[in-house]
Structure formats: C-alpha cells, structure tokens
TORLO-564442 format. One record per residue (C-alpha): x, y, z; residue in three letters. Coordinates in steps of 0.02 Angstrom, whole numbers, padded with zeros to 5 digits, always signed. Layout:
BEGIN
XYZALA ...
END
This chain:
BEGIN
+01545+00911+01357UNK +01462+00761+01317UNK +01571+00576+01295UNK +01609+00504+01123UNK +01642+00366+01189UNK +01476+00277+01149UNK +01401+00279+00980UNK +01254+00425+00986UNK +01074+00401+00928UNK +00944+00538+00885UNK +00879+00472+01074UNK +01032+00526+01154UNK +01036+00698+01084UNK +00835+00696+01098UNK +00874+00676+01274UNK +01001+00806+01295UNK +00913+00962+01205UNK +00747+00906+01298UNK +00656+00877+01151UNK +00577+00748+01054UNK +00677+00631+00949UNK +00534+00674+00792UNK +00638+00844+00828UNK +00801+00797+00799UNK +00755+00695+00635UNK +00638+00848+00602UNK +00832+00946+00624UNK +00933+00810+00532UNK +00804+00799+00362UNK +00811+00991+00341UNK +00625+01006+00371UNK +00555+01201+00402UNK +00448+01155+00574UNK +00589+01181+00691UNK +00594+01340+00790UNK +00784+01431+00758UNK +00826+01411+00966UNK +00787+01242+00951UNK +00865+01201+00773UNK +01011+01283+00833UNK +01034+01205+01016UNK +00998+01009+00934UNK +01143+01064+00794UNK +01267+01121+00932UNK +01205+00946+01011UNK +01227+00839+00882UNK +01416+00887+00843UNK +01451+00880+01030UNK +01380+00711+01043UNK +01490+00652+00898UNK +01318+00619+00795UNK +01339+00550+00621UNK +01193+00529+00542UNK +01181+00351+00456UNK +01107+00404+00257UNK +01283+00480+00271UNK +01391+00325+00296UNK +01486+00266+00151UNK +01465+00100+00187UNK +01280+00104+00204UNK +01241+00130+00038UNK +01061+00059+00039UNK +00980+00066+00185UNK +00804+00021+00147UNK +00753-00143+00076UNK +00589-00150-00029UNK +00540-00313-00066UNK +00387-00333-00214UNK +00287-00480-00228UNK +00265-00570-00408UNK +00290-00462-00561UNK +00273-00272-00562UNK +00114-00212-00624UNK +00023-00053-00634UNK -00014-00055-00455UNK +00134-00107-00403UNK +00245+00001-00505UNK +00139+00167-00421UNK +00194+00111-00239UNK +00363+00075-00285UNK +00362+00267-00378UNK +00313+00331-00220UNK +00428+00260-00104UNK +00588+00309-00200UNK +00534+00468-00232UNK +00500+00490-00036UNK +00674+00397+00011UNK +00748+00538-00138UNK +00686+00684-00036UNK +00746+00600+00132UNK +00907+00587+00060UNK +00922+00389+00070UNK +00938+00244-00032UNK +00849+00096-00089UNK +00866-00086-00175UNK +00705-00159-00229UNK +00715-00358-00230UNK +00590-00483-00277UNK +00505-00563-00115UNK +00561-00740-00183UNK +00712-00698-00103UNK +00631-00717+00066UNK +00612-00871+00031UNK +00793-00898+00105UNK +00701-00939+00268UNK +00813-00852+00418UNK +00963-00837+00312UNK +00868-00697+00218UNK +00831-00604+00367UNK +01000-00611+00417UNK +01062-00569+00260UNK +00967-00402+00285UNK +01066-00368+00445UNK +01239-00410+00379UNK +01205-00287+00234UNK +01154-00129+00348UNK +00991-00105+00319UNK +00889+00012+00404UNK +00718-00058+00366UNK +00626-00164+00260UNK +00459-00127+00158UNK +00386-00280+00056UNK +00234-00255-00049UNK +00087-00362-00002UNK +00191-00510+00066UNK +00260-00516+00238UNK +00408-00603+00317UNK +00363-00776+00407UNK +00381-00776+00618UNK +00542-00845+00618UNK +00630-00725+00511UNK +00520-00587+00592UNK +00612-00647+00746UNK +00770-00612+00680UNK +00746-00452+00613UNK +00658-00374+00774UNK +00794-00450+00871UNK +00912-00327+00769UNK +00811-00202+00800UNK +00768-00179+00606UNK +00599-00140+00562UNK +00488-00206+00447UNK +00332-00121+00341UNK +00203-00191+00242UNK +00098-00118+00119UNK -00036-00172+00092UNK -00043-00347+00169UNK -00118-00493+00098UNK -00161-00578+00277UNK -00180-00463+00448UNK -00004-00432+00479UNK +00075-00503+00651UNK +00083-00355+00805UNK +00252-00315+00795UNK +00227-00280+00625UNK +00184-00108+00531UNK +00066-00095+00405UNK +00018+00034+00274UNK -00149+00010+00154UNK -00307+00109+00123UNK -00495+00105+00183UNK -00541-00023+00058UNK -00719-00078+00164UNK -00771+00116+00124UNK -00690+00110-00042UNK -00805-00043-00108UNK -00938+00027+00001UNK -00936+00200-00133UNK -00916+00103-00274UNK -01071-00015-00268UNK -01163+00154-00202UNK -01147+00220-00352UNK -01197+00095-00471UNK -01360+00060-00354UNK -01389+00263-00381UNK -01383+00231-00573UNK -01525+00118-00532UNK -01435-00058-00557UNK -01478-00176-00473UNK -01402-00352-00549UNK -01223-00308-00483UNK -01071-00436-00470UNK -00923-00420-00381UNK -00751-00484-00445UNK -00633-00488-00322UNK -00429-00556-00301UNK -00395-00695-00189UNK -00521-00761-00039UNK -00394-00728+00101UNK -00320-00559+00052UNK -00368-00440+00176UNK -00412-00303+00066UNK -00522-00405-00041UNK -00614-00481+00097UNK -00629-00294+00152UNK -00674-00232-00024UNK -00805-00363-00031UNK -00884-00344+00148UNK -00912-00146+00081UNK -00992-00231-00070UNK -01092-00317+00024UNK -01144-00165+00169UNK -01193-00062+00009UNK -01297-00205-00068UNK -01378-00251+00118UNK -01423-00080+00168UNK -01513-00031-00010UNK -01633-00197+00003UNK -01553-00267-00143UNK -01503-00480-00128UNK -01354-00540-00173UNK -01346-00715-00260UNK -01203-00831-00218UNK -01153-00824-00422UNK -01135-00643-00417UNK -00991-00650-00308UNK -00816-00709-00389UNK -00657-00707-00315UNK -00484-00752-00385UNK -00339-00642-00415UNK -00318-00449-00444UNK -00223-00474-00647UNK -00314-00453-00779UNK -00323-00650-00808UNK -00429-00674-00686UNK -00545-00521-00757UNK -00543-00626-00899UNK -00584-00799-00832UNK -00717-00728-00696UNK -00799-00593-00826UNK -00824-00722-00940UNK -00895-00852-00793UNK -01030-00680-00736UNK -01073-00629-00942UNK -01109-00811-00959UNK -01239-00813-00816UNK -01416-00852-00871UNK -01479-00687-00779UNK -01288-00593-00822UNK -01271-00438-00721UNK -01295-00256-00790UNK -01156-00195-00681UNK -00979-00246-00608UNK -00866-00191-00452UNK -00699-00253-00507UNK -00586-00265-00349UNK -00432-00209-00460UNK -00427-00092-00611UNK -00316-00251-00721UNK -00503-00339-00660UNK -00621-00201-00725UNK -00503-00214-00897UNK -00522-00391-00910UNK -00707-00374-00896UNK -00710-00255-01009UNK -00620-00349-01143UNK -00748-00478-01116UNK -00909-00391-01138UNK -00833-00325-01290UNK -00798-00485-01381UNK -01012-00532-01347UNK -01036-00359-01425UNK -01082-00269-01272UNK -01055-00081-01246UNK -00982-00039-01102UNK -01064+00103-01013UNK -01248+00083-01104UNK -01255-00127-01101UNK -01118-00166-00952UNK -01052-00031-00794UNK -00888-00076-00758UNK -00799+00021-00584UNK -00616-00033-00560UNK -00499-00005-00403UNK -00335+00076-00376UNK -00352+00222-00523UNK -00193+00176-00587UNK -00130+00246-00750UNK -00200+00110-00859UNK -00400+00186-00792UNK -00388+00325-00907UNK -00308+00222-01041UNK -00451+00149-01106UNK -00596+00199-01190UNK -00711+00240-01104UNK -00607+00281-00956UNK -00633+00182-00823UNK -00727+00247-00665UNK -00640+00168-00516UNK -00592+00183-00321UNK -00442+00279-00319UNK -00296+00228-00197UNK -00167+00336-00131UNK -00019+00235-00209UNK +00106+00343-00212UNK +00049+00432-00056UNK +00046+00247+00012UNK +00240+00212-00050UNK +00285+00371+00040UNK +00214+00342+00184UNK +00276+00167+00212UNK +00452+00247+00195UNK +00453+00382+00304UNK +00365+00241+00424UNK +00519+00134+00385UNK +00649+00280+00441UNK +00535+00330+00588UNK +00558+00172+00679UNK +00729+00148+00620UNK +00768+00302+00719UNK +00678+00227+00885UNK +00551+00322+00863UNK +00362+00277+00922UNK +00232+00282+00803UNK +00040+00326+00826UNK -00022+00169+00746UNK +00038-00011+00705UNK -00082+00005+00547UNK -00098+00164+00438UNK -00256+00177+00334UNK -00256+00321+00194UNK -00455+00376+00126UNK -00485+00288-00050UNK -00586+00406-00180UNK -00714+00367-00295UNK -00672+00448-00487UNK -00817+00439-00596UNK -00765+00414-00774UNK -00863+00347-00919UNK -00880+00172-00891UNK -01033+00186-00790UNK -01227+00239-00835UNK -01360+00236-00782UNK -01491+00067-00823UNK 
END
C-alpha cells in the first residue's frame, strides 16, 4: 500500500494508475470521459495515496486570484462572468482584486503565496519580472488575458485572433463599396490593437485601396476616446464614410458623434465595433461588430489556471480563440 507519509499530488497517483495526470483531474472534477476501469482504479488510488484534493481544504477558501485592470466595463465585466462561472462548475473559488494592488512590487506576489492561492489570472495587465520571479519560484501560475504587451515565456496567455478579426471587419465595409475608411484603435503598444490594426491594414493593402496617415487614430478602447478621436476623423476635410472601431465603447463614441453633426448612422456613417458585448445590441441601430469569445475566454483562462496548478503541461503558452464578425445595422452599403 502506498506511504502517507509524503503529501500526494495528482502526479503521484497519475503515476501509480499509469495514466495521465489530465486523468486524474478528469476523475477528481466529475467529468463523463473516463472509462469505469479506469475511474474506478484512480478512485481506489487516490484514497490509498491519502489524496485530498485542494478546492476541498477549509483553509483554502479562494484559490484563484483574478486581478482586473482599471474600472470594469462591458468588456471586462463578460470575462470576469466567464471565469466565475467556469471556477462555479469546477467547484473552486475566486477573489477578484483590482491590479493596483500589484503595485505592492514583490510584497504582492508574496502576499499571493501566503494566502494559498492556486493561480492567478489578471485581465490585460501582467505582473512585472521580479514578482513573476517570485511567483514561479512557488510554483504558482500566472494567466493573462488578453495582454496589453507580448507576455514574458513563462507566462500564459489567453486572447483571440484579433489580426483576422480586423482583417473581417474592414472586408466588409470595402464589400459595401467604401472606400474612405478610418480606423480607431486603443493604445499604440497594446498587442491586440497593434494586431487589430495590422488586419486593418492587410484588408485595406490587398483590395488596392491607400490608407492616409489621418485615417488611422489610436488612443484608448472607452468610449472617451471614441469621442475625442470620432470627433478628430468627422472633422477631417475629406471625413471618412466608414469606421472600424477597435472596441464596441469606440464604435459608441463615434456614433454619438456623427449624431450630434446630424449624420445617420448606417446611410451617412458605417460604424463596426469589437468585442459584441451587450451594449452592441443596445443601441439603435445595433451595432455590427467583431465578436470575441469573452466568456469563452474567462473560462478558458480558468481551467488554464487549475491545469497548471495541478502540474500539468499545457499545449500552448498562448491560447487564441476565432473572433466572429455579426452584421447588425450599423453598416450599408455607399
């Protein structure tokens, strides 16, 4: 009979029923995708081997940390939906904290540790190398969704294929026949507006059509800044006939813009958003926009989390999920 000596991990009873250690969580979680030998042989294993499975622990009451950057917003508050609805059905806990509180240099990190945490998750920002340091030294893994900058190697990230997403988005206002099309993206060094704008760009490139250097605005992903930079574009001498907002808050900013000069949106101004968050279909006429998994995103960045909590190796170091375009009634054709 096996010692109990030693603290067991899902690796040690992996080991012992000669199976993966995907198995044993697969055993653990409840899941369906576990032949009956096998479910029963890693059971009988797991009692043997003393096993207690950590969501269990009383004094782990939340195991995941998930940080958020700035203020929730629509965006925000669908990723954050998703993940506690994932770490619900996993049977784990959560505490969502504002990343200001990274700013505790090292001490944060370590903070983490002292707490129990299984993993973190932050929401577009990402913990500096030094505190990374101290968290992969404990052995406590850290996610991020949708990173602002190209996360570090050690680090995990979870976003969507935003070059193909602004790539389908200026596609189809070309194939409405505009051709005087800006681009109002979030800030210059965010990943997924650089990517976002690069599709732009392809789209624009491959159909013949120029781009000049006053169609292309960048600045933040609120709806402020679809405020200041639609108003900057509708001001143009030669205004375009068509916008790719890099963020649906964007696209409403716009919107609200082009409205107070009397323009219709749809027959005078197109107008496609990102992220199809609730707020697209909230206005009139909905919004046609990119769709991002959010939710899908949030669960995924969980189940990530837990996955290399439990030692176990992952495919990828970055995890892309397919964008969608939704075609609503904010775009026409010229």
């Amino acid at each position: 009979m096996p010692s109990k000596s030693t603290q067991a991990t899902l690796a040690t009873v992996a080991a012992s029923a000669g199976v993966s250690v995907a198995t044993v969580s697969k055993v653990l979680n409840g899941r369906s995708d576990v032949a009956p030998a096998t479910r029963m042989l890693v059971q009988r294993l797991l009692v043997e081997h003393g096993y207690v499975h950590r969501s269990a622990r009383p004094e782990l009451t939340a195991t995941v940390e998930l940080q958020v950057d700035g203020p929730l917003c629509a965006y925000s508050a669908e990723i954050v939906q998703g993940v506690m609805q994932a770490a619900a059905e996993s049977g784990v806990a959560v505490v969502v904290t504002s990343t200001e509180h990274m700013a505790g240099g090292v001490s944060w990190a370590r903070g983490l540790i002292d707490a129990g945490r299984r993993a973190v998750i932050t929401l577009a920002a990402e913990p500096t190398p030094a505190q990374l340091k101290v968290l992969l030294r404990a052995h406590l893994p850290v996610v991020v969704i949708d990173p602002m900058n190209v996360p570090a190697s050690p680090v995990t990230s979870v976003g969507s294929t935003n070059f193909a997403g602004g790539m389908s988005a200026t596609q189809h206002l070309l194939a409405l026949g505009h051709r005087r099309i800006a681009y109002l993206g979030g800030p210059v060094t965010a990943a997924s507006n650089q990517a976002r704008m690069h599709g732009y760009r392809a789209a624009m490139e491959t159909a013949g059509v120029p781009v000049p250097a006053e169609y292309v605005r960048t600045a933040g992903f609120c709806y402020p800044h679809g405020i200041q930079e639609g108003t900057t574009l509708l001001d143009l001498p030669t205004p375009p006939t068509a916008v790719f907002a890099a963020s649906d808050e964007n696209a409403l900013g716009v919107i609200q813009v082009a409205r107070a000069r009397g323009l219709r949106i749809a027959e005078d101004l197109s107008v496609v958003g990102f992220d199809d968050t609730q707020i697209a279909t909230m206005t009139a006429p909905p919004l046609t926009t990119v769709r991002q998994p959010l939710r899908e995103m949030g669960a995924v960045a969980l189940h990530t989390a837990l996955r290399l909590a439990a030692g176990e190796k992952i495919e990828s170091r970055h995890i892309e999920l397919a964008t969608e375009l939704v075609v609503r009634g904010s775009s026409l054709a010229v």
